[in-house]
TIFI-115671 format. One line per field, with one value per residue (C-alpha): residue number from 0; x, y, z. Coordinates in nm, 2 decimals, padded with zeros to 4 digits. Example, Ala and Ser with C-alpha at 12.3 -4.5 7.8 and 13.67 -1.06 7.14 Angstrom:
2
seq: 0_1
xx: 01.23_01.37
yy: -00.45_-00.11
zz: 00.78_00.71
***
This chain:
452
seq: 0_1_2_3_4_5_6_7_8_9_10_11_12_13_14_15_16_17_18_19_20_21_22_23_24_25_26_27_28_29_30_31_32_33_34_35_36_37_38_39_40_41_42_43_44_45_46_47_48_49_50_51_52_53_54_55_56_57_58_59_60_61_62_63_64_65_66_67_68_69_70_71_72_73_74_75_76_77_78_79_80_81_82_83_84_85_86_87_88_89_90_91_92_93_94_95_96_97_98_99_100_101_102_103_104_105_106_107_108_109_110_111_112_113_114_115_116_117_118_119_120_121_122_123_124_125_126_127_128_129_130_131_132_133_134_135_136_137_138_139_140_141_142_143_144_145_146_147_148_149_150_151_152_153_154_155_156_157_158_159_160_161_162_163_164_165_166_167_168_169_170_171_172_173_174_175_176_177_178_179_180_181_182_183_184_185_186_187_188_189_190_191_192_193_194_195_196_197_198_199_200_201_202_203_204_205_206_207_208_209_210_211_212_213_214_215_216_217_218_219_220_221_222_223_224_225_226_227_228_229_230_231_232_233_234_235_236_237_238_239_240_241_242_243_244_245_246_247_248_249_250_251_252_253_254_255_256_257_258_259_260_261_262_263_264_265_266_267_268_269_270_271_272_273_274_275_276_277_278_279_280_281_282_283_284_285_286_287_288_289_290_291_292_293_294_295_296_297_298_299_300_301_302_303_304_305_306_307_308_309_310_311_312_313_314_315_316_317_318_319_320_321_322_323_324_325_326_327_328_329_330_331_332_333_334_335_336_337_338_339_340_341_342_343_344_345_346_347_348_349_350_351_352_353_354_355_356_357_358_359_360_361_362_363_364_365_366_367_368_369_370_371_372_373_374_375_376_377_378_379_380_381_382_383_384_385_386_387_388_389_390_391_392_393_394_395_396_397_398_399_400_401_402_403_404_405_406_407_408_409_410_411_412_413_414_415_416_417_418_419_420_421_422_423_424_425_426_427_428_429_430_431_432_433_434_435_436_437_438_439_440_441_442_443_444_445_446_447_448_449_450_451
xx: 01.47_01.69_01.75_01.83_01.87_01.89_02.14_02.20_02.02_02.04_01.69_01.68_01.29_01.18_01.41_01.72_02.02_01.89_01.73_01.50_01.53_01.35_01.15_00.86_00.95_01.20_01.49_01.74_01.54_01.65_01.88_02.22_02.49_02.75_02.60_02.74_02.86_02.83_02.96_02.70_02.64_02.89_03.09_03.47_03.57_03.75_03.47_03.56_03.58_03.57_03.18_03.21_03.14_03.46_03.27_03.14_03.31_03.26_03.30_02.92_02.82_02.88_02.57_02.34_02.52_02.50_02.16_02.06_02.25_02.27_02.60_02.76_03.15_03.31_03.34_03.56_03.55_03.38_03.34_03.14_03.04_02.79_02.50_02.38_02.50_02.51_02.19_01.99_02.12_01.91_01.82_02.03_02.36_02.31_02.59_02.58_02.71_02.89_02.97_03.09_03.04_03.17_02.99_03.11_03.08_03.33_03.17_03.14_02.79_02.74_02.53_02.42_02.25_02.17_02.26_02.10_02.34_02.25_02.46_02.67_02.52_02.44_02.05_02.05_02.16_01.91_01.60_01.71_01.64_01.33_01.22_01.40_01.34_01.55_01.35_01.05_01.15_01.29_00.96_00.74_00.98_00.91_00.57_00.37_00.52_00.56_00.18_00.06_00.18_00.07_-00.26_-00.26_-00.09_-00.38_-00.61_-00.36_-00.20_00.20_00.24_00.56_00.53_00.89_01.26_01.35_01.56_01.79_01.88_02.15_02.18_02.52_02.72_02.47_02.72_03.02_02.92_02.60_02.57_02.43_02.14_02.04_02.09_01.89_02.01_01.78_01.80_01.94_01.65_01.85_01.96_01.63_01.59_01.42_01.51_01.38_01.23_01.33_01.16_01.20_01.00_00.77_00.52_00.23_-00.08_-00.04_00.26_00.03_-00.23_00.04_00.09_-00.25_-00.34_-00.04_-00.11_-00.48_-00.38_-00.14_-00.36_-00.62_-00.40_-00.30_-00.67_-00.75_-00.50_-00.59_-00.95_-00.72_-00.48_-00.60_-00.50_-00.18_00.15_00.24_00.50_00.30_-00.04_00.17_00.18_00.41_00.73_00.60_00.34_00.45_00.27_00.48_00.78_00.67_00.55_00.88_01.03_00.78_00.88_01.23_01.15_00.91_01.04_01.32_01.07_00.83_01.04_01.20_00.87_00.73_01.03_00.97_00.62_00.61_00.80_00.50_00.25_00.02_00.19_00.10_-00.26_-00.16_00.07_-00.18_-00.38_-00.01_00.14_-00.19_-00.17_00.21_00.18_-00.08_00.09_00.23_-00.06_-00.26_00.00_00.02_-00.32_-00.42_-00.13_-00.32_-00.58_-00.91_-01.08_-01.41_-01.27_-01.17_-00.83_-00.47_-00.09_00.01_00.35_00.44_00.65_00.51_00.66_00.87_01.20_01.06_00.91_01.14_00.95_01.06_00.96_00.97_01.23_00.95_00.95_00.61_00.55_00.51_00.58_00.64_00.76_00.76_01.09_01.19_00.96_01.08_00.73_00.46_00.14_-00.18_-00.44_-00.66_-00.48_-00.55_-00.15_-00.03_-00.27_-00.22_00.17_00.24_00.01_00.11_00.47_00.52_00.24_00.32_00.20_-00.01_-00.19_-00.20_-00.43_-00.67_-00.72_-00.66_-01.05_-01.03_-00.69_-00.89_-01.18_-00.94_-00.76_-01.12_-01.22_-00.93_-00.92_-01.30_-01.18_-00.90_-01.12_-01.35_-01.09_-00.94_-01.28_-01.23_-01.56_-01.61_-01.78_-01.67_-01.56_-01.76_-01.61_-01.77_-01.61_-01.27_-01.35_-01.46_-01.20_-00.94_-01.03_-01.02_-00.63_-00.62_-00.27_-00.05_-00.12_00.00_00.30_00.38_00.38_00.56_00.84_00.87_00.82_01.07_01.33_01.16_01.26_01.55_01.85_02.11_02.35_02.16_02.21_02.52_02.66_02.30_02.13_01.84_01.77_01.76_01.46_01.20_01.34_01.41_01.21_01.05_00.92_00.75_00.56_00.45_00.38_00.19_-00.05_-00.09_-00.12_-00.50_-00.58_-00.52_-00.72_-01.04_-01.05_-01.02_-00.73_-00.55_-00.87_-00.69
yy: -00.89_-01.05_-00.88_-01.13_-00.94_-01.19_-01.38_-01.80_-01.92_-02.16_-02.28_-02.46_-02.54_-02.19_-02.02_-02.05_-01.90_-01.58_-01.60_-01.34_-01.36_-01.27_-01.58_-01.37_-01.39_-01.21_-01.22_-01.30_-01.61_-01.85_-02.11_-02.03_-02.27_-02.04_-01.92_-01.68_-01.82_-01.61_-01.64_-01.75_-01.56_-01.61_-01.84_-01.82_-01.82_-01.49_-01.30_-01.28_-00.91_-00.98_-00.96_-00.67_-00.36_-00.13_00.19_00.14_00.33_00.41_00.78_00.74_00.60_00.94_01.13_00.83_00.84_01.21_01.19_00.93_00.82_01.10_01.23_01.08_01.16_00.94_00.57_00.37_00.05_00.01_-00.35_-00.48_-00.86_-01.06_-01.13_-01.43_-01.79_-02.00_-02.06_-01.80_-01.51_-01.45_-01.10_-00.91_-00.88_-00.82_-00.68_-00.64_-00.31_-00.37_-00.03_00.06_00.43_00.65_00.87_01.23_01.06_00.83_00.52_00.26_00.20_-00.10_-00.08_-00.30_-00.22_-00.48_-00.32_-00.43_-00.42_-00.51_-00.77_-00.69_-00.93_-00.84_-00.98_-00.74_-00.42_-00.52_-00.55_-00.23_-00.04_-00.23_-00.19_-00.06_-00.24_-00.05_00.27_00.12_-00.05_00.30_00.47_00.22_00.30_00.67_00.66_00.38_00.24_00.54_00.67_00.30_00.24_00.61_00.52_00.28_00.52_00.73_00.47_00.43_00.13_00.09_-00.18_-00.17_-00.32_-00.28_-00.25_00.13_00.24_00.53_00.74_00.84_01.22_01.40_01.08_01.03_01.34_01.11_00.76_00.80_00.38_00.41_00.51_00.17_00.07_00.02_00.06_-00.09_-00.11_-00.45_-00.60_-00.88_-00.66_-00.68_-01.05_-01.08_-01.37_-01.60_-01.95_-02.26_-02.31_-02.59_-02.69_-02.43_-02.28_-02.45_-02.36_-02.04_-01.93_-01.90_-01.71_-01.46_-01.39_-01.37_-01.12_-00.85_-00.94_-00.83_-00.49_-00.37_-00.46_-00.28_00.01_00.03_00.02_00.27_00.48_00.52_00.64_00.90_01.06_00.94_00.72_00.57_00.68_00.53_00.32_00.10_00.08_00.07_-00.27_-00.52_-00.45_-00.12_-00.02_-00.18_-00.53_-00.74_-00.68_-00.68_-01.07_-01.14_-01.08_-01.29_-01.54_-01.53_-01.55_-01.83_-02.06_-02.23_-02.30_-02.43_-02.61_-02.84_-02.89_-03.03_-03.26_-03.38_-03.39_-03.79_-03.86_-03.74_-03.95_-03.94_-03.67_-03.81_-03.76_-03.34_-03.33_-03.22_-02.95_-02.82_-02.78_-02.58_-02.40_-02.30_-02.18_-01.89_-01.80_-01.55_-01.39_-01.40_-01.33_-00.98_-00.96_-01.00_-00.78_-00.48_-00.43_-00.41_-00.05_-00.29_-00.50_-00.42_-00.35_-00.32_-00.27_-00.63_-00.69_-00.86_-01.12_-01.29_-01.58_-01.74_-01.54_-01.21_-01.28_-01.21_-01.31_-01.26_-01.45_-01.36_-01.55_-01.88_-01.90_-01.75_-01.57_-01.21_-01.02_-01.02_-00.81_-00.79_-00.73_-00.71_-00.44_-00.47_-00.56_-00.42_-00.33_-00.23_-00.50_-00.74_-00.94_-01.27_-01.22_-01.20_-01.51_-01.73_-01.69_-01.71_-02.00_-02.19_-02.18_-02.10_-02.36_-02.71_-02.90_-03.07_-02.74_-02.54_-02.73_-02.93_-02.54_-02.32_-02.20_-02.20_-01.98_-01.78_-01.76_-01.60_-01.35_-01.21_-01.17_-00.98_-00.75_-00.68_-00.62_-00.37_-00.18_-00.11_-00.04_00.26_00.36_00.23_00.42_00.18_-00.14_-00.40_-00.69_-01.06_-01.36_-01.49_-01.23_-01.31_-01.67_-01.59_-01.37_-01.63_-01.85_-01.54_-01.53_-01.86_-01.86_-01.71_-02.07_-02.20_-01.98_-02.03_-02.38_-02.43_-02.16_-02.07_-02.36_-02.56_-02.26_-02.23_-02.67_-02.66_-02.69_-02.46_-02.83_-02.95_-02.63_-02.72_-02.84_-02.99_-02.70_-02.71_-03.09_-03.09_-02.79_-03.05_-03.36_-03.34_-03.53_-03.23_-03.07_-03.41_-03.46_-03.16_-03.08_-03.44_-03.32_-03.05_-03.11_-03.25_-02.98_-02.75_-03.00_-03.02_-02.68_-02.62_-02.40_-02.67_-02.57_-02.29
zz: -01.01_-00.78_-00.46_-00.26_00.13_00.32_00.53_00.60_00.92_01.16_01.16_00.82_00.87_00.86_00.64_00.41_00.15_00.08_-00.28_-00.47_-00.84_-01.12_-01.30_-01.46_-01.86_-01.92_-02.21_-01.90_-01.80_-02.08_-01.95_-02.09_-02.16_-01.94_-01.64_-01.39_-01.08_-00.77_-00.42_-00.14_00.13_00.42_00.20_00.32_-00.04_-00.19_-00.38_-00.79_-00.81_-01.14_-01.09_-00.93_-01.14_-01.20_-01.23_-00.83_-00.59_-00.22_-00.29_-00.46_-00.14_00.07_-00.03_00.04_00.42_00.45_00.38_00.58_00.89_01.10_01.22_00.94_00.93_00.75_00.58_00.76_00.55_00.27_00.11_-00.23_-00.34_-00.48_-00.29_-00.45_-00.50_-00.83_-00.97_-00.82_-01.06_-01.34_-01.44_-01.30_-01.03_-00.73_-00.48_-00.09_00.02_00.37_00.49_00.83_00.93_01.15_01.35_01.49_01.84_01.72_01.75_01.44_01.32_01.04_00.74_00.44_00.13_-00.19_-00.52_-00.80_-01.16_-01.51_-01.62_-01.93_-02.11_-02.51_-02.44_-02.12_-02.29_-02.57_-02.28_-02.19_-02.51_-02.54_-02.11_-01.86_-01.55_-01.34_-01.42_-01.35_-01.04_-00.89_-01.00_-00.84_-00.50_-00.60_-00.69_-00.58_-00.24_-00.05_-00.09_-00.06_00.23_00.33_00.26_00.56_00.78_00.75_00.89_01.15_01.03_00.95_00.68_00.49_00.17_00.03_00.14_00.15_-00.19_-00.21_-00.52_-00.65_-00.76_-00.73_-00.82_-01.15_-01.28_-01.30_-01.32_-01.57_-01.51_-01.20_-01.34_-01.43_-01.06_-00.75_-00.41_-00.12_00.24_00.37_00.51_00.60_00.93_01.05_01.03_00.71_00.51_00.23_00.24_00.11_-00.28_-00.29_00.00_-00.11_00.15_00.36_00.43_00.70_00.49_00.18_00.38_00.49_00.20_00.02_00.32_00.20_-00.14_-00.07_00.09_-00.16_-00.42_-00.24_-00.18_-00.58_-00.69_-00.42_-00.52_-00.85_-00.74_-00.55_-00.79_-01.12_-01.39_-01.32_-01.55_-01.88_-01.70_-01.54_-01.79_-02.17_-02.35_-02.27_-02.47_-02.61_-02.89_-03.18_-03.17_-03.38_-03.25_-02.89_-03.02_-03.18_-02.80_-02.64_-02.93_-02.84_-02.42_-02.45_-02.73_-02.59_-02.26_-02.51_-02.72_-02.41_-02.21_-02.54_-02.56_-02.21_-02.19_-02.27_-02.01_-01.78_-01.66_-01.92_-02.08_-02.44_-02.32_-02.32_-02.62_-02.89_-02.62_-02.54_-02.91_-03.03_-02.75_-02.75_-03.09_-03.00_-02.67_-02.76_-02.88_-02.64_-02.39_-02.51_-02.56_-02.20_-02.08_-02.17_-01.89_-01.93_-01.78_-01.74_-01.46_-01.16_-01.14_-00.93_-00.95_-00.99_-00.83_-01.13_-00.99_-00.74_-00.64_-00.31_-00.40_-00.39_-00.09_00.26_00.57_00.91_01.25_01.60_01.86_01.93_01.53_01.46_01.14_01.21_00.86_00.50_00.28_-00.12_-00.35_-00.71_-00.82_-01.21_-01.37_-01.22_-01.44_-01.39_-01.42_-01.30_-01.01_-01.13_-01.29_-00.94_-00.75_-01.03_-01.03_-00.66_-00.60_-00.89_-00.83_-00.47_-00.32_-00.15_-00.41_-00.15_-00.10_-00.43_-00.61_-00.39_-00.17_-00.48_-00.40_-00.06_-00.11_-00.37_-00.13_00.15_-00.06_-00.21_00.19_00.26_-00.04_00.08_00.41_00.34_00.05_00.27_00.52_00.27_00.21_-00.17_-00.34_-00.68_-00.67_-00.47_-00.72_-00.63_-00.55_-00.83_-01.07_-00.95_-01.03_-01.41_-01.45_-01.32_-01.61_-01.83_-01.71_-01.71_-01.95_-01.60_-01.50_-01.77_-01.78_-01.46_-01.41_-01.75_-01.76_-01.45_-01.19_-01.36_-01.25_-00.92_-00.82_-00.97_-00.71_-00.72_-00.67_-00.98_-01.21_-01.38_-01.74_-01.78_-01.63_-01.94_-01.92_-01.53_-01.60_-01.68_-01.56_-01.23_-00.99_-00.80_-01.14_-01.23_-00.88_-00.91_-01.34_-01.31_-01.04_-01.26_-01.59_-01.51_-01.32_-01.61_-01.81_-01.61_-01.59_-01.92_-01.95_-02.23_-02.47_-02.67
***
């Protein structure tokens, strides 16, 4: 998903464009030749309303007001763009909703929402028939968020885990598209904003994180003990029940990513060294990919966020620049597993590279302590899970590494400045990807995740 919600800041240490887009493997992910170009935030360019769906319409907008904002009377002016700049739109379009609403007190109150939009796209419209991400995403708002976060409540503890969404009903009548929306609060109002990526995060930053990974993990396992097995939606196979096909998707997501780190992979310090380890390995991805996507009722297991990485994250700091939240967003692939899918793809592409691999088991170490901590803290009834299982099972998962720092690290160090005409070579050969792919290649090595 790409929700980006945030807005452009002065302090350029701690925070940056707004950026949250989907990386996770998905048919929407393969460089293109033609890319969409969207309009940054606070640019004083004209937005293209070309991107701007025809079918949207402010009038759709007036049950979501009447519902929420209290003595709602009217919109007074209504305006639509595109959220995101070039090279941060991936999976889908996202749209800031500026609204400004007048009460029956007569005073103007301002809004924002982020509306997320499939593209038009022939490959998106074919995801769709295939996995709907924008009915899972609204269900997991629906039916996962809400009582997590309840859960916490209960122990007398407010942790928000999510933007708010808002669903549309009485407009659905006309405009059947919206549908395959979703309409979130702006977080960016309340100072929420993304990170750079390409600095990636330090130390602290990483910690903040692995602490609200722990508790909704905790939360989704815990729930499950509450209410039962989890719905269809979030536990079915990856690209539904029939195996082949669902491996002739993967196939078509993974091959081009395959195909051009192979091609680069000698340019790598000792990259010749891994060429062999990689080319087996690559051609029983897929495979096994789909293989460990179905979880296993053995292990101990959460509602993975799916797509964890530094876009999806929005973190907000007080006035003397200390980090006092975080919040998840793009809610389009989570499934129900063990959470090694979740660690291994945030710290693998959203680490300093400085950090992710010479701390990965002190990181490990910190997230295990505080998925204890807030288990225990729900009163979570099953076994506790061991750091040691967490380790075993990590190598057991070991291919999200893999994944991640091949398909989806490249995306993450790319520059927006740099995606251009020779967006696919400037994946792999940029000189951020290379400081950091050659740090890791023999860390992947030595711990035997290249051993297919």
């Amino acid at each position: 998903m790409d929700s980006g919600m945030g807005q452009n800041s002065s302090k350029q240490k701690k925070v940056a464009k707004s950026r949250s887009t989907s990386t996770t493997l998905s048919l929407e992910t393969i460089p293109n030749d033609k890319e969409e170009t969207l309009i940054p935030t606070g640019s004083t360019m004209h937005p293209d309303r070309k991107l701007v769906p025809e079918w949207i319409h402010k009038t759709q907008f007036l049950e979501i007001l009447n519902d929420n904002v209290p003595e709602f009377q009217r919109i007074e002016n209504f305006c639509i763009q595109p959220a995101l700049s070039s090279g941060e739109n991936y999976s889908s379009l996202i749209l800031r909703i500026s609204i400004d609403v007048k009460l029956t007190d007569k005073t103007i109150k301002p809004m924002s929402f982020m509306m997320k939009v499939p593209h038009e796209s022939a490959k998106m419209q074919q995801m769709l028939k295939t996995v709907n991400f924008f009915t899972v995403e609204n269900a997991t708002y629906e039916e996962l968020i809400s009582k997590f976060e309840e859960l916490y409540k209960s122990k007398g503890i407010n942790i928000d885990f999510a933007p708010r969404a808002y669903k549309f009903k009485e407009s659905l009548k006309t405009e059947p598209k919206l549908a395959n929306t979703v309409l979130m609060y702006d977080l960016g109002q309340d100072g929420y904003r993304n990170l750079n990526r390409l600095e990636c995060l330090n130390v602290d930053q990483t910690k903040f994180v692995l602490r609200k990974l722990a508790q909704y993990h905790a939360a989704g396992a815990h729930c499950r003990i509450i209410n039962g097995p989890y719905p269809e939606l979030f536990t079915q196979p990856m690209f539904g029940p029939n195996k082949e096909r669902a491996i002739s998707i993967l196939e078509g997501i993974m091959g081009p990513f395959k195909k051009m780190f192979l091609e680069h992979l000698y340019g790598y310090k000792d990259g010749a060294k891994y060429y062999e380890k990689f080319a087996t390995l690559f051609s029983k991805m897929s495979r096994h990919f789909l293989s460990l996507s179905q979880f296993d009722a053995t292990e101990f297991n959460v509602i993975n966020h799916g797509d964890c990485w530094i876009n999806n994250l929005l973190f907000k700091y007080d006035p003397n620049g200390e980090l006092i939240d975080m919040i998840f967003v793009d809610f389009q692939l989570p499934k129900y597993g063990h959470p090694s899918a979740d660690l291994l793809n945030f710290i693998m592409t959203s680490v300093h590279i400085d950090h992710k691999l010479k701390q990965f088991d002190y990181f490990i170490k910190y997230y295990h302590d505080q998925l204890i901590e807030h288990l225990q803290l729900l009163e979570y009834t099953n076994r506790l899970p061991t750091l040691s299982e967490l380790h075993m099972l990590l190598y057991k998962y070991g291919i999200w590494a893999i994944t991640a720092s091949v398909m989806v690290l490249p995306i993450v160090l790319l520059d927006e400045k740099e995606n251009s005409l020779e967006y696919k070579s400037q994946l792999y050969t940029n000189e951020r990807y290379k400081a950091h792919i050659e740090q890791i290649l023999p860390w992947l090595d030595n711990r035997g995740l290249l051993d297919a």
